[in-house]
N, C-alpha and C positions, 0 to 999 in steps of 0.2 A: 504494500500500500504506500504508493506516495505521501511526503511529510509535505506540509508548508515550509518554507523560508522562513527564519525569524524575520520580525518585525523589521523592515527598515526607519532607523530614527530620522525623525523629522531636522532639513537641512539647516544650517546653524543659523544662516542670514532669512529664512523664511518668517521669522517676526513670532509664530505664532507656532507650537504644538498642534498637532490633531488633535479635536475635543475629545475623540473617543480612545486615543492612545493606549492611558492604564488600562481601560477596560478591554481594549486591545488583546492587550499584555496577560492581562490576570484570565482572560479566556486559552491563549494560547496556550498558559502553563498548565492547565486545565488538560488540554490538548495532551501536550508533552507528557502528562505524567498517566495519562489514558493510553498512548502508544505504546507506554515502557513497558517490558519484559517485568521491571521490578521498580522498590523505590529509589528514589534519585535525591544526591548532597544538593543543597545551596550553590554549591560553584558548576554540578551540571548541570541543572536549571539554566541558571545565569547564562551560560554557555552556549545551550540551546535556544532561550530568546533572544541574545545578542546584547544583554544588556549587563550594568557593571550590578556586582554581587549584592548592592545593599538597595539597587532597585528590585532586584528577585525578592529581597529579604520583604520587604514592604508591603507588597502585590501577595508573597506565599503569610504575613500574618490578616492581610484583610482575609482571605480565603479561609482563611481558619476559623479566623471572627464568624462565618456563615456554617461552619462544620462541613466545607465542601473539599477542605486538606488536611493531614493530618501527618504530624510527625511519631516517627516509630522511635524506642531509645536509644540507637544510634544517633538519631537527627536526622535521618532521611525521610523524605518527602513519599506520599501516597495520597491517593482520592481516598475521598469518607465518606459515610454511608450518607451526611447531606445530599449529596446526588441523588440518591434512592429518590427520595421524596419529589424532585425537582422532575425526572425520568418519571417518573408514575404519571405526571399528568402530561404526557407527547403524546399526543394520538390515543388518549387513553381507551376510549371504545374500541378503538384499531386493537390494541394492544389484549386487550380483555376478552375481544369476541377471537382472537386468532388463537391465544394461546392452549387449549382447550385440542386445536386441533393438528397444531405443533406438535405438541407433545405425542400426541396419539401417531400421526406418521415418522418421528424422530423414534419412537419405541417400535414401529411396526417393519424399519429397516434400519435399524442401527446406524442412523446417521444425521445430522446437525439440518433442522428443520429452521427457516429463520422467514421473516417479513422485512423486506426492502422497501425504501420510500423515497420518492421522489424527492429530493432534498438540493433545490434551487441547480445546479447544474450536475449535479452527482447522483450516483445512487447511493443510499445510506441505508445500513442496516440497523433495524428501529429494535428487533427482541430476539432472540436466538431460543431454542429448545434442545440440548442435548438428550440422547437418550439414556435410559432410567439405568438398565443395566450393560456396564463395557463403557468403555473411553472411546467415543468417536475417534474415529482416523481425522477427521478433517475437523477443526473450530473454524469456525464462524462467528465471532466477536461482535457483539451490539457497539454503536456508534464507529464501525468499518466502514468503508465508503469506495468506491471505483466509478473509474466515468462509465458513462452510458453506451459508451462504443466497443465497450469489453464486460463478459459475461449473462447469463441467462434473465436475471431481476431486469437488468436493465434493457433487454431485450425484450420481455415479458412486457413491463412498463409501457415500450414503445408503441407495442401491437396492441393495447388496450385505445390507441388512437390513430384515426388515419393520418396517413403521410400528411394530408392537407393541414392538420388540423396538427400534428408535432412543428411544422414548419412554421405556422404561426405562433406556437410558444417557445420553441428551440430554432431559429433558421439558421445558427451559426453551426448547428450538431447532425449530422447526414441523419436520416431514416434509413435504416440496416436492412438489405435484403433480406436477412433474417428474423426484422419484425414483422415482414411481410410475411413470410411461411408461420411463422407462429400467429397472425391471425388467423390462416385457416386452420393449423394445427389444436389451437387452443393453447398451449403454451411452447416455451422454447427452450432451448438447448445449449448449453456451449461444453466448450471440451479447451482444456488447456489457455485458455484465454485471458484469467485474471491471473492465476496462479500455476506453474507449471505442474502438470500430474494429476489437479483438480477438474473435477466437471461437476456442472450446477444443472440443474430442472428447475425450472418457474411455471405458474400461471398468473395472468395479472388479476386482479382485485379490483373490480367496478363498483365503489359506490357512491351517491351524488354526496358533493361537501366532504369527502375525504381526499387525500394528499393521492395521486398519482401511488398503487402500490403491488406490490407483486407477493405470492407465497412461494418459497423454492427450498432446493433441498444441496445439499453438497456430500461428494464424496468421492473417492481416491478414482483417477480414470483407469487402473487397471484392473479396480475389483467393485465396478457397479454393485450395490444389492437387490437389482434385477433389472429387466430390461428397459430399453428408455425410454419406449412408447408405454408400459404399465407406472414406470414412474411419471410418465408426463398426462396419465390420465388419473394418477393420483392425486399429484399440482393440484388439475384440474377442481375435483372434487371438492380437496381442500379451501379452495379459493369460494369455489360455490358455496359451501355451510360457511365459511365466515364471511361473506356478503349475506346471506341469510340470515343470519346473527345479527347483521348490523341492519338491519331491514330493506332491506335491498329488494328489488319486486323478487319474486318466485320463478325461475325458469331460467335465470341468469345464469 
């Protein structure tokens, strides 16, 4: 997954800061400490937003002041469960009527069940379900993200709209031959595309007043948990009962 750039600071003779800088800044680290492997010192931070150690310091104790970081007794930096609450309400009907049936095809193929969401130029992944018993091969991380031109969500996403009608909201972003076959398909496919060895199944997810979203599934491309037209009519399905859930007309 691609990182952003740190921040570049604003030019010395420009007069004036950006109004929204700090908060810039204190979302980034946000950012940074979501991407890490583990927690991170004061001077990695620092490091990775570009800026000197006692603006990190400043930016990581507002963040704490909110319960949204927290230091472990080394002194390293980690997310806090403040997030929890903040993530609870993104999509929360999205997130409430899917999970239900995550979980049931994450258990029913041993492998990482997740909801992507159209998320301004990206796809973003809104909740993940691992299954109950065994360590999925593939993770699928909530708040992951990839463009639109690589992988199944995003593809899926596409085909829930015509050409016409993506070009008027994306004309900078091609419509994918491949959103085209997953309309008539019902969802779509990719193989090695975001991640080398990965292959994803989607269906997109129609319902009025909700975000652009797709349901898909991930796992290793040389040991499918069966085949890809029974997985992509499972997508299917899936997407059907949680548009149902969400009240969505009947026959969708």
């Amino acid at each position: 997954m691609p990182t952003e750039s740190a921040e570049e600071p604003a030019p010395k003779d420009s007069g004036a800061k950006p109004a929204s800088q700090t908060l810039s800044r204190g979302i980034r680290m946000l950012e940074v400490l979501a991407e890490s492997p583990g927690p991170l010192t004061i001077a990695e931070l620092s490091a990775q937003l570009g800026v000197h150690r006692s603006i990190a310091y400043r930016i990581l104790r507002t963040l704490e002041s909110h319960l949204l970081v927290m230091r472990d007794a080394s002194g390293r930096v980690q997310l806090a469960p403040g997030l929890v609450a903040l993530a609870r309400g993104v999509q929360q009907d999205l997130q409430s009527a899917a999970l239900p049936e995550l979980a049931e095809v994450a258990n029913e193929h041993g492998a990482s069940a997740f909801i992507a969401v159209w998320d301004q130029r990206d796809c973003f992944t809104l909740v993940t379900v691992e299954p109950r018993h065994g360590t999925a091969a593939v993770i699928q991380r909530p708040g992951s993200r990839h463009a639109f031109n690589r992988g199944a969500p995003g593809i899926a996403i596409q085909s829930a709209l015509t050409p016409e009608a993506w070009v008027e909201r994306m004309p900078e972003e091609p419509y994918r031959a491949a959103a085209a076959e997953a309309r008539s398909l019902g969802y779509a496919v990719s193989r090695d595309e975001v991640i080398p060895g990965v292959s994803a199944v989607a269906a997109p997810i129609r319902v009025p007043n909700q975000l652009p979203a797709a349901v898909a599934m991930v796992y290793p491309t040389a040991t499918p948990p069966a085949a890809t037209a029974d997985l992509g009519e499972r997508m299917v399905r899936a997407a059907r009962a949680i548009e149902r859930a969400l009240g969505a007309a009947p026959g969708r």
